[in-house]
Phi, psi and omega in degrees: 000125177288180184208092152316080166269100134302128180224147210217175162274137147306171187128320186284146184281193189263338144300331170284315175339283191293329171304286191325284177332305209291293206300280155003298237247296170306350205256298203294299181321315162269016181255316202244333161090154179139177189263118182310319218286007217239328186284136153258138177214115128263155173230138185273094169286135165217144198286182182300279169330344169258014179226168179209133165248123167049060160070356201246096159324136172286320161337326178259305214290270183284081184295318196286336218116000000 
């Protein structure tokens, strides 16, 4: 059974979320073949202050979003 781990900034709405699920979970299925229902997708939210570029919060890189 696959397992998806997204892991993304927050912000996105929660309709984008499930289009993403949705879109993941077809993507897998036809590249490896198998019964979607079978497909696992989490998505990981982590804020701006948890993520870094180059050593940089994106909270500091993109201060505004």
């Amino acid at each position: 059974m696959p397992f998806v781990q997204v892991t993304i900034l927050e912000g996105r709405t929660v309709e984008q979320k499930h289009d993403l699920m949705r879109r993941l979970t077809a993507a897998t299925a036809e590249a490896l073949g198998g019964d979607p229902q079978r497909i696992r997708v989490a998505i990981y939210e982590v804020s701006a202050d948890e993520w870094a570029i180059g050593g940089v919060p994106v909270s500091v890189l993109r201060p505004n979003g």
